[in-house]
C-alpha positions as CSV (number, residue, x, y, z in Angstrom):
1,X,-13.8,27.8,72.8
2,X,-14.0,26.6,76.2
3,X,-17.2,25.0,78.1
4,X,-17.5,24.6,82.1
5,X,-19.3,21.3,82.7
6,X,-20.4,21.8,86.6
7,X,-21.3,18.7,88.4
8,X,-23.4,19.1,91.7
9,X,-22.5,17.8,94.6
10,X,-26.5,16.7,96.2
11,X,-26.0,16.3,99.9
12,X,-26.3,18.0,102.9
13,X,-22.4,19.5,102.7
14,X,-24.1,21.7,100.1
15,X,-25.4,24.0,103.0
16,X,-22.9,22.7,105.3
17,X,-19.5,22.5,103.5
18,X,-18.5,19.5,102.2
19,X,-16.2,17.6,104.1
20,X,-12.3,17.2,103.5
21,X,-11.7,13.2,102.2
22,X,-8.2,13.6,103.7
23,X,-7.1,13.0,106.6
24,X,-4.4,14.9,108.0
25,X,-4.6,17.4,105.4
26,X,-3.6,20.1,107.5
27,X,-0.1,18.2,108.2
28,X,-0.7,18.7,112.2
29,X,-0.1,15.2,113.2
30,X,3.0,13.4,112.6
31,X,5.0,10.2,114.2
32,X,7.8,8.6,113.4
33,X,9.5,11.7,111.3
34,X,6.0,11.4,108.9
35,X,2.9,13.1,108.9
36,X,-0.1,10.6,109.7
37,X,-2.2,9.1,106.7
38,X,0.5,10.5,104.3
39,X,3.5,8.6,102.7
40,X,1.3,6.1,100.5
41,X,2.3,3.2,99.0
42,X,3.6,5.1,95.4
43,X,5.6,7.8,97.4
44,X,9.0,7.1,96.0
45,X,10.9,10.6,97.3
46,X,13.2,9.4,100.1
47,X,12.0,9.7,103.6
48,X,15.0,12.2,104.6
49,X,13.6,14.5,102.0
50,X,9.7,14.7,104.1
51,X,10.3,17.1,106.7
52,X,8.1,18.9,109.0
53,X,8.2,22.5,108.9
54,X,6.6,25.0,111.2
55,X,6.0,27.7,108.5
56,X,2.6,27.0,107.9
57,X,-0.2,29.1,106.1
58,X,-2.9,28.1,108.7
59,X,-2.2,26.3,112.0
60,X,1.3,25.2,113.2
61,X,2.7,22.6,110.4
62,X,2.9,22.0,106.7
63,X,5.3,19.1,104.9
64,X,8.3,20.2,103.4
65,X,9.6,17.9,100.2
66,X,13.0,19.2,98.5
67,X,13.9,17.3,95.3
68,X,17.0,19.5,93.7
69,X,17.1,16.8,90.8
70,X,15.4,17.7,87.5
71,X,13.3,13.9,87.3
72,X,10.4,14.3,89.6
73,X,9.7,12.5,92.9
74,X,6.3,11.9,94.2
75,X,4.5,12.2,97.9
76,X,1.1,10.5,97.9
77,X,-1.5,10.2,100.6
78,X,-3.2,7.2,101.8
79,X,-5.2,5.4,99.7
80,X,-8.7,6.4,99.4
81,X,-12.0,4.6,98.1
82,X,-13.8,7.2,95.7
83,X,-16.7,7.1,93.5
84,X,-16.4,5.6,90.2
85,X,-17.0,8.2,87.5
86,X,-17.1,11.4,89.4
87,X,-15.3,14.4,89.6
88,X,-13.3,15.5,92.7
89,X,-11.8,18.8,93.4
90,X,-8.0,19.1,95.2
91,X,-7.4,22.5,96.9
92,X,-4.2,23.0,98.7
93,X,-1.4,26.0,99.6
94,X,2.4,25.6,98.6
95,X,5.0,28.1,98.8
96,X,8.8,27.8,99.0
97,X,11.6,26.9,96.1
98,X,11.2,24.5,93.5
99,X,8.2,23.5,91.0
100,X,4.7,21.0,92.0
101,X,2.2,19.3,90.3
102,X,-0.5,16.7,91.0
103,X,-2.2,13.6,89.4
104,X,-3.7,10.8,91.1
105,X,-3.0,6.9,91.2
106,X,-6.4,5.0,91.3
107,X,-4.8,1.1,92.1
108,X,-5.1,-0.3,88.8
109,X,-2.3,-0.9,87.2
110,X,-3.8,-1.7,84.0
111,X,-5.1,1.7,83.5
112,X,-3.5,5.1,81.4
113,X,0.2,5.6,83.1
114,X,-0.2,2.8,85.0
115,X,-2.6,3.3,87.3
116,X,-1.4,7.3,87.3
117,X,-4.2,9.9,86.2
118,X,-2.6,12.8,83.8
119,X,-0.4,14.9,85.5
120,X,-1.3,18.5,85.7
121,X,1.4,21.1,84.7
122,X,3.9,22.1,87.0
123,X,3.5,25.2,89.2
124,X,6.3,27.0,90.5
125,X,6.5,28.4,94.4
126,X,7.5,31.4,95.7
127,X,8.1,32.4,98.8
128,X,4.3,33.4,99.4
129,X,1.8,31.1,100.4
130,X,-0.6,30.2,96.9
131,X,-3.8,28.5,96.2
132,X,-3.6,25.7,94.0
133,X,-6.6,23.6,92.3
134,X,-6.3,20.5,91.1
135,X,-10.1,18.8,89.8
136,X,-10.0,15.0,87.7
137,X,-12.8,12.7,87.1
138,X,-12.3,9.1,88.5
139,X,-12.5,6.1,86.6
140,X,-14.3,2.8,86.8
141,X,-11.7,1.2,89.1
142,X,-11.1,3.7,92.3
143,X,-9.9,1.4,94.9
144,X,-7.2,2.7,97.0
145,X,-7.2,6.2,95.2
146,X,-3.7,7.9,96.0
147,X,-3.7,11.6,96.0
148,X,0.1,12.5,94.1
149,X,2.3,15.7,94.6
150,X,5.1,15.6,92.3
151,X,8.0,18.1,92.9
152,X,11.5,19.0,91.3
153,X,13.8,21.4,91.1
154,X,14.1,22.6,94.7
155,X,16.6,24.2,96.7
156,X,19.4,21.4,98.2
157,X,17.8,22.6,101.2
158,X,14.7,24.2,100.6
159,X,11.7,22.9,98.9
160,X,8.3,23.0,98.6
161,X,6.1,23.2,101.8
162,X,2.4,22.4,101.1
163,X,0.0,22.7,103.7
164,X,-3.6,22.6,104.2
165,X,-4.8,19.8,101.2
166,X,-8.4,19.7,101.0
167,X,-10.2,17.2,98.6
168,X,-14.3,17.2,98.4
169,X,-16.7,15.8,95.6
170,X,-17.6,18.2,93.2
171,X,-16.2,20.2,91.0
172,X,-15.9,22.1,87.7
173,X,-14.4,20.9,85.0
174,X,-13.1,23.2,82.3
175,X,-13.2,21.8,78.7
176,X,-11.3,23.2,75.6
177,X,-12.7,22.7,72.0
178,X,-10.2,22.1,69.3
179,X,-11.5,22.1,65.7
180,X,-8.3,20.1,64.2
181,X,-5.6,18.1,65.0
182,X,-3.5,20.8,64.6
183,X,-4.7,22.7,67.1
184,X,-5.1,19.7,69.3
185,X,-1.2,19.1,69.2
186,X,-0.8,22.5,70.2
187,X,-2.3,22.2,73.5
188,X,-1.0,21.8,77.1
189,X,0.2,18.9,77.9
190,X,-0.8,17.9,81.3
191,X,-4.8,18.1,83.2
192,X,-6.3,20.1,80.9
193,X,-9.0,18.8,78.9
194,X,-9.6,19.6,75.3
195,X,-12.6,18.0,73.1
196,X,-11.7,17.6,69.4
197,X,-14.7,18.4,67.4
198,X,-13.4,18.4,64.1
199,X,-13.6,14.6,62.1
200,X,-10.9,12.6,61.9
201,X,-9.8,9.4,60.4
202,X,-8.9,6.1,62.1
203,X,-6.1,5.4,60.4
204,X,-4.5,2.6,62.1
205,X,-6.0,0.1,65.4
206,X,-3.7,-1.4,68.3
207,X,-5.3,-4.3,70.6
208,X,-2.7,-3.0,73.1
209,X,-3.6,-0.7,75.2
210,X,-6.8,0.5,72.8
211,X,-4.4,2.4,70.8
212,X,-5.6,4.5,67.7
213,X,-3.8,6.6,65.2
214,X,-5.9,9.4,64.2
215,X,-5.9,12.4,61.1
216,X,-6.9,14.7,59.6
217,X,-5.8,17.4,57.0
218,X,-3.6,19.5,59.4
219,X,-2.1,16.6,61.6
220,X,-1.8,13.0,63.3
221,X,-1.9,11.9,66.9
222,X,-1.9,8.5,68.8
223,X,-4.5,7.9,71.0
224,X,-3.5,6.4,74.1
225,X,-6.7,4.3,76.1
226,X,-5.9,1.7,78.3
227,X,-8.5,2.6,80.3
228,X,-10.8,1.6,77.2
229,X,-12.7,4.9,77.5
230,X,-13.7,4.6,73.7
231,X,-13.8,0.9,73.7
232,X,-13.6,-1.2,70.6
233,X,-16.4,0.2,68.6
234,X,-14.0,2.0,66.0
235,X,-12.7,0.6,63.1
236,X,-9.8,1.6,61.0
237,X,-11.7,3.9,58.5
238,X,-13.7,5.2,60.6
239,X,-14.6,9.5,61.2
240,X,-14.8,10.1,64.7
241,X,-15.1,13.5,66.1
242,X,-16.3,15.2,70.1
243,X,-13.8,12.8,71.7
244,X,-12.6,14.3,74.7
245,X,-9.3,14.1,77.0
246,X,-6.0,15.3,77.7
247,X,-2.4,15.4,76.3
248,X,0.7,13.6,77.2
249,X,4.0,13.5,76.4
250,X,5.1,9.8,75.9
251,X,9.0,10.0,76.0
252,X,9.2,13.1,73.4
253,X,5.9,11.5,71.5
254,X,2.7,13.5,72.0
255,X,-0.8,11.4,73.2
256,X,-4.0,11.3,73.7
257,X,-5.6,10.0,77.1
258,X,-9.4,9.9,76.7
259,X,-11.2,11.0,79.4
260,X,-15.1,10.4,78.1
261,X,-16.6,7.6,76.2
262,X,-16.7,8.4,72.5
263,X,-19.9,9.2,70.3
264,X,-21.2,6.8,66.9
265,X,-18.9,7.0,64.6
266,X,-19.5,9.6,62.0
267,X,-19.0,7.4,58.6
268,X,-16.9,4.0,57.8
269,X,-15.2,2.5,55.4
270,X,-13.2,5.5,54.2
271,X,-10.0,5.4,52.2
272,X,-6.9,5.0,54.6
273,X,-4.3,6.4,51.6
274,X,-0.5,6.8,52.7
275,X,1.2,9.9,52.2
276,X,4.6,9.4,50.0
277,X,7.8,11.7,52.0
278,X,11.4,11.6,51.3
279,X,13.5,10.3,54.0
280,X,15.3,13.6,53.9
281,X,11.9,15.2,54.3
282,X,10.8,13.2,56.8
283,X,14.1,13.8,58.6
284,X,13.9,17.6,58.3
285,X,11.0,18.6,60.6
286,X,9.6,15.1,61.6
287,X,7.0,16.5,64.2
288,X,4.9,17.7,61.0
289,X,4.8,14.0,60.4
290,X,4.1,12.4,63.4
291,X,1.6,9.7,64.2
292,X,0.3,10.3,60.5
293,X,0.7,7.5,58.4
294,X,3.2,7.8,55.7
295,X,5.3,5.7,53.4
296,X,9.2,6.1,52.5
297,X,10.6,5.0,49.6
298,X,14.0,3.0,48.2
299,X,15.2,2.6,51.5
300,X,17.6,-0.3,53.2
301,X,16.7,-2.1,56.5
302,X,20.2,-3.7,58.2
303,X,19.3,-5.9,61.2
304,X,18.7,-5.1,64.6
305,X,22.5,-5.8,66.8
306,X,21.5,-9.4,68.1
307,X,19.1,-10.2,65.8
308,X,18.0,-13.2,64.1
309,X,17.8,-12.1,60.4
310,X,14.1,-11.9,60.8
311,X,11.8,-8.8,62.6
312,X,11.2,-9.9,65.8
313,X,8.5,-7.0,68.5
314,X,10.2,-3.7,69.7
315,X,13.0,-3.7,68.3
316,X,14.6,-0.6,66.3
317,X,16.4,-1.6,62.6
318,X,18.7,0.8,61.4
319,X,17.5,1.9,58.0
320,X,18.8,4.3,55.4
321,X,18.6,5.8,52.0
322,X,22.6,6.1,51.8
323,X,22.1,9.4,52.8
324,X,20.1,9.8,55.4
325,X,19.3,7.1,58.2
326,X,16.1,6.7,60.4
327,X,15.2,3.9,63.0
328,X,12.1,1.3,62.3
329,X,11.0,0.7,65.1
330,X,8.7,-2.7,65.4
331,X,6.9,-0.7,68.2
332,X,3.3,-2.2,67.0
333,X,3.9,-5.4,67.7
334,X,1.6,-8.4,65.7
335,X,2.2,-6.4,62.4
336,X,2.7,-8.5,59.6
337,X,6.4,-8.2,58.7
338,X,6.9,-10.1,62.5
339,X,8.7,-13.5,61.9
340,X,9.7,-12.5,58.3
341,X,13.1,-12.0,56.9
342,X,14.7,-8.4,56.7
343,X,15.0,-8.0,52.9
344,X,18.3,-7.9,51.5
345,X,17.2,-5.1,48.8
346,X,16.0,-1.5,48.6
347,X,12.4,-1.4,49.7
348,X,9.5,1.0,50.6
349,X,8.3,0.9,54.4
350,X,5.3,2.1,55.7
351,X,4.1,3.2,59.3
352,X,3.4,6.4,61.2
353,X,6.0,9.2,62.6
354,X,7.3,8.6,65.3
355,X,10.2,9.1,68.3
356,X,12.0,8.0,71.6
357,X,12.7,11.3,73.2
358,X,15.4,12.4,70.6
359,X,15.8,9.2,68.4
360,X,13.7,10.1,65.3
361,X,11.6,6.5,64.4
362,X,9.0,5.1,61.7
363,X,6.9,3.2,63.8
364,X,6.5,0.2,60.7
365,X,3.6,-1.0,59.7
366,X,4.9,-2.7,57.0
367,X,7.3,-3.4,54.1
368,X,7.3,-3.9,50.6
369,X,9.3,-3.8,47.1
370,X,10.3,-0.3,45.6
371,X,7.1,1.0,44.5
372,X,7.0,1.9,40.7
373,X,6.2,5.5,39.3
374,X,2.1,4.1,39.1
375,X,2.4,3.3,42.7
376,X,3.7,6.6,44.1
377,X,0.5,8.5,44.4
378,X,-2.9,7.8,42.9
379,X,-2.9,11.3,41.2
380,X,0.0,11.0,39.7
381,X,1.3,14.2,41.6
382,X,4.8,15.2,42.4
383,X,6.1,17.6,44.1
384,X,8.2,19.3,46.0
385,X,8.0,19.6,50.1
386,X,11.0,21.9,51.1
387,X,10.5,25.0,49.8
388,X,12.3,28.6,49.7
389,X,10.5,31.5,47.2
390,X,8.9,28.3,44.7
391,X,7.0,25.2,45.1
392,X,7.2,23.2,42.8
393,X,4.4,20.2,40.7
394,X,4.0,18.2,38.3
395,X,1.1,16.6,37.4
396,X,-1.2,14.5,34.7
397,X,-3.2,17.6,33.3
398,X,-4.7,20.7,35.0
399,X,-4.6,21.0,38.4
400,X,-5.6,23.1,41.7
401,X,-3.3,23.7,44.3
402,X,-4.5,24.7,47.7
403,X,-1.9,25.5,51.1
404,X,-3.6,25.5,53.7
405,X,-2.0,26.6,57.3
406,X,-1.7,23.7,60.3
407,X,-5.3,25.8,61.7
408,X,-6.8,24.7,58.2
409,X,-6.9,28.1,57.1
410,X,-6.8,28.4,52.9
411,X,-3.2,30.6,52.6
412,X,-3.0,30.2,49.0
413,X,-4.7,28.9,45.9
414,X,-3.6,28.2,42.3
415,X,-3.9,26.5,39.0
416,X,-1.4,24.9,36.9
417,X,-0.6,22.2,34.2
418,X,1.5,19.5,33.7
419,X,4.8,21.1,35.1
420,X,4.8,23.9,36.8
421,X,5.9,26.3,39.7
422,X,4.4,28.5,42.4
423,X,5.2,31.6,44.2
424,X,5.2,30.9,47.5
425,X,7.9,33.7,48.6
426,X,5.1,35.4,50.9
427,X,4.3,32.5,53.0
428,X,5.5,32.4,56.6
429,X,8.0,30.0,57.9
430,X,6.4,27.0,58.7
431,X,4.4,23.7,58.1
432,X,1.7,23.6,55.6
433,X,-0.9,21.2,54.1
434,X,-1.2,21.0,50.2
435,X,-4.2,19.9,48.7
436,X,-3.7,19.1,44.8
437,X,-6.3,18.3,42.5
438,X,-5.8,16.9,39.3
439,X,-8.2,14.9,37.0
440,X,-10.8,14.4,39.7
441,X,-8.1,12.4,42.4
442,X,-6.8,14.5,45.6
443,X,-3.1,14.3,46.8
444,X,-2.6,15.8,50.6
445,X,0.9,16.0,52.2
446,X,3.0,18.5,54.5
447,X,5.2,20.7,53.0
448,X,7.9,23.6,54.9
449,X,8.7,26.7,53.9
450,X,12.3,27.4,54.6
């Protein structure tokens, strides 16, 4: 479901037209080999690569950037002092060979990406001259406001002209409800904005940053607010829901930037319960596990290369079932297990799903002796989480089995008792959640069907 949220611009422009914040937006004026009130202080694409072209879409100049490298190079305006808190619309033409996309840097380095807004998703050029709009919402902090085109994969010596940038106060901003987590992670990554109105527990709480782990029955995600959006009000526990903001891709790890403060918490003081995966599992479609906290059993941790035989902050510890091997990763730092020795015997570590591009991790929370049988799940549930035509349970008496699809749609219900096994031939390949029920206590975990 999507919402347009339209903010008024109450002035005189409204009859008039507002006027362009940017100067030189047209690209007319240049000296020195640059065009005037461009090449701000976060440009970082080399000067040879700014050209001035006289294919223009209005007038007699536009600015030409060619980046043929895949990693993206930016060309920023001036600085700019904007409103705090308001929403600005970004108009401008591109054309040529290669891909563009915008954000904005707002001079504080302190905030999401550094001082860099979201970026938007890249648009590709052709050789026709094409509107693009780009509207964000400012923050607090909106000194020296840098306007950001970001291009790559251009010709060697063709790229991407733009011409006629136009930026004004005002705007509309388009707003995407998400029900689950699920469908949350399944979004764009980039400026749009999605509001997650489903609940969802807080599951785990970082000082840095104002990180959160969030989940719910179809999914996790890490919420990433160093711009303290939602503030400090949350506690782990905690159901939160209509927290709104955009997805980014944290070196192969998908996040959450807020973009709006957050309402009252719905309840507290729920149950933050681990969910109990093989490492071979784990290993076999991690993504279905990621940010969701989860515990892996019988394991070995070998020290980090350098180390001091104790856990020290981010570093990555090799660890291993004798089969299969994973990294724990220290990447939240303060946790408890910081200072202590790296046991010499099989343990069971906890934390949340994690990765560094393609390094699979276990972001640790902590670690602790082999759990017995009574500690593996409070139902007293096993079963099986790679499946082919069966699933496969056993429990302590009579119990109801619900699979549920990653929209939280009910796929497939049963009962069974003690030992049993489940068609589950017809299902679609894919990640599911199963719910099992047995004496009054409820196991959720993931499960994929082969």
């Amino acid at each position: 479901m999507k919402q347009i949220f339209t903010l008024l611009f109450l002035s005189a422009s409204m009859f008039l037209g507002a006027q362009n914040i940017l100067q030189n937006g047209s690209f007319e004026n240049w000296t020195g080999g640059l065009p005037d009130f461009w090449n701000g202080s976060k440009t970082n694409i080399a000067q040879s690569k700014i050209l001035e072209s006289s294919d223009a879409q209005d007038g007699s100049k536009s600015v030409e950037l060619i980046n043929d490298a895949s990693g993206h190079k930016r060309f920023t305006s001036q600085g700019y002092n904007l409103n705090p808190n308001s929403t600005y619309t970004l108009t401008f033409y591109a054309k040529g060979s290669g891909e563009v996309r915008n954000s904005f840097y707002n001079g504080n380095p302190d905030s999401s990406g550094s001082g860099f807004a979201t970026y938007t998703p890249y648009t590709t050029v052709n050789s026709s001259w094409q509107k693009i709009t780009y509207v964000f919402e400012t923050d607090v902090d909106v000194t020296g406001v840098e306007i950001v085109f970001s291009v790559r994969n251009t010709a060697a010596e063709d790229g991407v002209l733009i011409d006629n940038a136009y930026l004004s106060e005002g705007g509309e901003v388009e707003v995407t409800e998400v029900a689950t987590i699920a469908e949350l992670r399944a979004g764009v990554v980039g400026g749009q904005v999605y509001k997650l109105t489903g609940e969802a527990l807080l599951t785990y709480k970082i000082s840095n940053r104002h990180q959160k782990y969030i989940q719910d029955n179809t999914g996790g995600v890490l919420i990433d607010d160093a711009a303290g959006k939602l503030g400090d009000d949350y506690e782990v526990g905690d159901k939160i829901k209509n927290i709104t903001g955009s997805l980014v891709d944290y070196n192969g790890l998908l996040q959450f930037v807020p973009t709006e403060a957050g309402e009252a918490a719905v309840s507290s003081g729920n149950p933050v319960n681990y969910q109990l995966v093989s490492l071979s599992d784990y290993l076999a479609n991690p993504t279905a596990y990621e940010s969701e906290y989860i515990a892996i059993n019988n394991v070995t941790i070998s020290d980090t290369e350098g180390g001091d035989g104790t856990f020290q902050n981010g570093k990555g510890y090799p660890v291993t079932d004798g089969t299969y091997d994973v990294e724990g990763r220290t990447q939240i730092f303060d946790i408890p297990i910081i200072g202590q020795p790296i046991p010499s015997a099989p343990v069971a570590i906890f934390g949340f799903g994690g990765r560094f591009n393609s390094t699979i991790q276990v972001f640790l929370t902590d670690v602790t002796n082999v759990l017995g049988v009574s500690d593996l799940t409070a139902s007293e549930i096993v079963m099986t989480t790679v499946w082919n035509n069966t699933a496969n349970f056993v429990t302590k008496g009579n119990a109801v089995v619900e699979i549920f699809n990653m929209n939280g749609q009910l796929i497939q219900k049963a009962e069974g008792n003690n030992s049993f096994q489940l068609n589950v031939s017809g299902l679609a390949k894919g990640v599911y959640v199963v719910k099992v029920t047995a004496e009054g206590k409820t196991t959720v975990r993931k499960a994929v069907k082969k």
